[in-house]
C-alpha positions as CSV (number, residue, x, y, z in Angstrom):
1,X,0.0,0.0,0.0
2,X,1.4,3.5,-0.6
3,X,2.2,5.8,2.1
4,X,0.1,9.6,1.8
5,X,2.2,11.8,0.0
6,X,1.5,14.4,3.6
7,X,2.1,12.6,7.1
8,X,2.9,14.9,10.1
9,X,6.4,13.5,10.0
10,X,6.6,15.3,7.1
11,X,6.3,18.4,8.6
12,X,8.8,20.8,10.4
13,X,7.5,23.5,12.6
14,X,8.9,26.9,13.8
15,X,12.5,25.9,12.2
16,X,15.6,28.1,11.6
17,X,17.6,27.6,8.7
18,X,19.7,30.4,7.2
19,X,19.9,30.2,3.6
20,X,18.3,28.4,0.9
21,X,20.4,25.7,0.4
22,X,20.3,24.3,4.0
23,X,16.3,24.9,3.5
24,X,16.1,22.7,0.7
25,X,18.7,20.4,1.9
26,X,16.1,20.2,4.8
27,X,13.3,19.6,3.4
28,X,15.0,17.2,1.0
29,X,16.4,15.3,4.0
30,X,13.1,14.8,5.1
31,X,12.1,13.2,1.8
32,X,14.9,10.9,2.0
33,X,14.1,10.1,5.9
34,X,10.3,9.6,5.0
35,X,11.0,7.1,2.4
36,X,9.6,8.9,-0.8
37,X,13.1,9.4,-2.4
38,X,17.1,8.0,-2.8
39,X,19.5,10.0,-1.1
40,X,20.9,11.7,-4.9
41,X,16.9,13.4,-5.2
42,X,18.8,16.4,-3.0
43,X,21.5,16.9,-5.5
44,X,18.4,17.2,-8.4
45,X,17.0,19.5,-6.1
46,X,19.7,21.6,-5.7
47,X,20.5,20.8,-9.8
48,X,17.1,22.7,-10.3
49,X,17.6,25.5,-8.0
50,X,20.9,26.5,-10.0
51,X,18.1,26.3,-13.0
52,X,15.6,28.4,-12.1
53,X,14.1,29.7,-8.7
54,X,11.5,27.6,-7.3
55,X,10.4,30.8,-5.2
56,X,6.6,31.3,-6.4
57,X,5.9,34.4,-4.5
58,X,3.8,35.4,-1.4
59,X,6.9,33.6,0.8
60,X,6.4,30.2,-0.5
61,X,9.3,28.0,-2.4
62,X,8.2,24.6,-3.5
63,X,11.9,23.4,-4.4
64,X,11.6,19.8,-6.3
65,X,14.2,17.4,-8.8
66,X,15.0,18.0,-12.0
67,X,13.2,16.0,-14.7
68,X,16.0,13.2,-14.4
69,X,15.6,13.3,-11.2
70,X,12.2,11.0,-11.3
71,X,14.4,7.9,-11.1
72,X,15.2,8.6,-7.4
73,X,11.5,9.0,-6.8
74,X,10.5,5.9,-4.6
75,X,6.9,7.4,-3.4
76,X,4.8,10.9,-4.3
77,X,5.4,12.7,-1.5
78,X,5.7,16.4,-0.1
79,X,7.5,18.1,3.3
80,X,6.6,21.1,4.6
81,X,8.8,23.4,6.5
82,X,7.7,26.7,8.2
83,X,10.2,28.9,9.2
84,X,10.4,31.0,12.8
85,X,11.8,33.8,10.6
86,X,12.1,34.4,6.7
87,X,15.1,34.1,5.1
88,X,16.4,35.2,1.7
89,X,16.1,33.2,-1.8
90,X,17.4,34.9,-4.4
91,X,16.1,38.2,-2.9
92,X,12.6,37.4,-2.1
93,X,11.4,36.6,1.8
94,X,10.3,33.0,1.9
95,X,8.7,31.4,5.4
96,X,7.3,28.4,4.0
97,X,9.1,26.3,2.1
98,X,7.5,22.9,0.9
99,X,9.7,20.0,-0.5
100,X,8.1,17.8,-3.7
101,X,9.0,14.2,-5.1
102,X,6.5,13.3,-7.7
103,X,6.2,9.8,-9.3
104,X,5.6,9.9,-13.3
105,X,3.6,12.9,-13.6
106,X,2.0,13.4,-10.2
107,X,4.3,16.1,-9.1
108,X,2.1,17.8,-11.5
109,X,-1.3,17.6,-9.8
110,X,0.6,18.0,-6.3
111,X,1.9,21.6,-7.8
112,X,-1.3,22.7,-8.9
113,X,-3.1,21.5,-5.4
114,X,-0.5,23.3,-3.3
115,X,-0.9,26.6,-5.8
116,X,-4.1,26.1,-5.4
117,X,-4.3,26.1,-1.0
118,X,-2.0,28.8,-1.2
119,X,-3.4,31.4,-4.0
120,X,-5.9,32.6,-1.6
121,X,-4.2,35.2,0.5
122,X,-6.2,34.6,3.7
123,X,-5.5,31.0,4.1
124,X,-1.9,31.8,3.1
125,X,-1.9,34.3,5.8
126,X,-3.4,31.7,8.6
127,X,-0.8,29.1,6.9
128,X,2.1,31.4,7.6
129,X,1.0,32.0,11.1
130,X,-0.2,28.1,12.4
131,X,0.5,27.2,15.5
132,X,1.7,23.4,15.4
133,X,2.2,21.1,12.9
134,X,-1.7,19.9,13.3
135,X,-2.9,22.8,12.2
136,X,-0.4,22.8,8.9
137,X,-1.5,19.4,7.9
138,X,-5.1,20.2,7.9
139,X,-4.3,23.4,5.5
140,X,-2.5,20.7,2.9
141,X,-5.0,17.4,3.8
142,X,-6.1,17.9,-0.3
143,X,-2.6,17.5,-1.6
144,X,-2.3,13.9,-3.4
C-alpha cells in the first residue's frame, strides 16, 4: 500500500535555517528520511535550484528534482517546513518552504493542489501564522 504523500512526520514546525540551500537540503532530508526518495533526489534538487528559482511568490518556495531526477522518486510525497523567521532566496522573503518528489507525472497535480491552497491570501496568511504542525496538515490534507 502506498504511504500519503503528507504525514505529520513530514512536517517541520517553527524551524531556523539560514539560507536556501540548507532549506532545501532540509526539506529534502526529510524526503529521503520519510522514504519517498534515494538520497541523490537532494542533489536534483539543488540541480534545479541552480536552474531556475523555485520561489513562487507570497513567501512560499516549492523546491523539487530535476526531470531526471524522477528515477530517485520511490513514493509521491511532499515536506513542509515553516520557518520561525524568513530568510532570503534569491532576494525574495520566503517562510514556507514545501519539499516535492512526484512519481511519473504526479508532481504535476501535487503543484497545482498546493498553488491552489496557497493562491488565496487569507488561508496563506493563517498558513504562515499556524501554531503546530496539526494545524499545517489540515491546510495541505487535499494534496495527493
Amino acid at each position: 500500500m502506498a504511504k500519503a504523500v503528507l504525514q505529520l512526520d513530514n512536517i517541520l514546525f517553527d524551524e531556523q535555517v539560514q539560507s536556501k540551500e540548507e532549506a532545501i537540503r532540509k526539506v529534502g532530508g526529510l524526503l529521503i528520511e520519510n522514504g519517498y526518495v534515494n538520497e541523490e533526489y537532494v542533489n536534483k534538487m539543488m540541480d534545479r535550484e541552480a536552474l531556475t528559482t523555485t520561489y513562487m511568490g507570497n513567501f512560499l518556495a516549492i523546491p523539487h528534482g530535476t526531470e531526471e531526477a524522477k528515477k530517485e522518486v520511490v513514493e509521491s510525497g511532499i515536506t513542509i517546513m515553516l520557518l520561525d523567521k524568513p530568510i532570503d532566496w534569491d532576494g525574495n522573503e520566503v517562510k514556507l518552504v514545501i519539499g516535492i518528489a512526484g512519481k511519473g507525472d504526479e508532481h504535476l497535480s501535487i503543484l497545482s493542489n498546493i498553488a491552489i491552497t496557497c493562491s488565496d491570501e487569507e488561508t496563506l496568511e493563517q498558513i504562515l501564522s499556524a501554531d503546530s504542525k496539526e494545524t499545517l496538515m489540515n491546510f495541505f490534507q487535499e494534496v495527493e
